[in-house]
N, C-alpha and C positions, 0 to 999 in steps of 0.2 A: 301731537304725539311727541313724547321724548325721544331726543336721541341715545343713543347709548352712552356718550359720557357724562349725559345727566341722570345723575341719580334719583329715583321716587322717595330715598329712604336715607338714612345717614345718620349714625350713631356717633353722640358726641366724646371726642378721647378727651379734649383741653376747654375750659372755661375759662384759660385767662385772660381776665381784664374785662370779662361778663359774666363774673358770681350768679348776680343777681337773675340774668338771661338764659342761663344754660347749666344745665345737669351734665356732667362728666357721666359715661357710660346710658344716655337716654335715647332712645330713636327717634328721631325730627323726622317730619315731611321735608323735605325738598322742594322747591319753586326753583324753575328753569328761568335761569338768567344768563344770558349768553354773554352780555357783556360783561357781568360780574365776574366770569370765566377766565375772561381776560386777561383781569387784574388780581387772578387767584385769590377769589372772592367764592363765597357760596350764600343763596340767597336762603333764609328755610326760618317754619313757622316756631317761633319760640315759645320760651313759658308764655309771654302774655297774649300767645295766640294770635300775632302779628308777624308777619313776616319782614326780615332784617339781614344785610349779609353783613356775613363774619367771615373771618380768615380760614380758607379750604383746609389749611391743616390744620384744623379742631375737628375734623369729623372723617370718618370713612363710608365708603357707600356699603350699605348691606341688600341684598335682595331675602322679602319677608315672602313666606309662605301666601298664598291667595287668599286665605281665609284670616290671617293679620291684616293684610292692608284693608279687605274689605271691614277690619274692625276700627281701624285707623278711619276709614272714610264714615264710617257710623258717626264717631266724634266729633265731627264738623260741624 
């Protein structure tokens, strides 16, 4: 179970220096990494459907309605 400062969900604001990696304004999954937390880092699955951490301030957390996330877990 997450804790509360890990987000399930995280809308990307900045791409810099990961054009290629990240959609400015997209909703990423989130992966709980506690030590990446540390080093204000955030773990979460990108365009190649890999998971990678990037710098925390490129995203913020959003909380998605339950019927979103269950469409988000559809996509898996």
């Amino acid at each position: 179970m997450q804790s509360a400062k890990e987000p399930r969900f995280v809308i990307c604001i900045s791409n810099r220096d990961y054009p290629a990696s990240l959609e400015v304004r997209k909703i990423y999954r989130a992966v709980p990494d506690p030590n990446a937390a540390k080093h204000q880092m955030i773990r979460v699955i990108d365009e190649s459907n890999e998971d990678y951490l990037y710098p925390l301030s490129y995203f913020v957390p959003v909380e998605l309605p339950k019927a979103a996330e269950e469409a988000f877990s559809i996509a898996d």
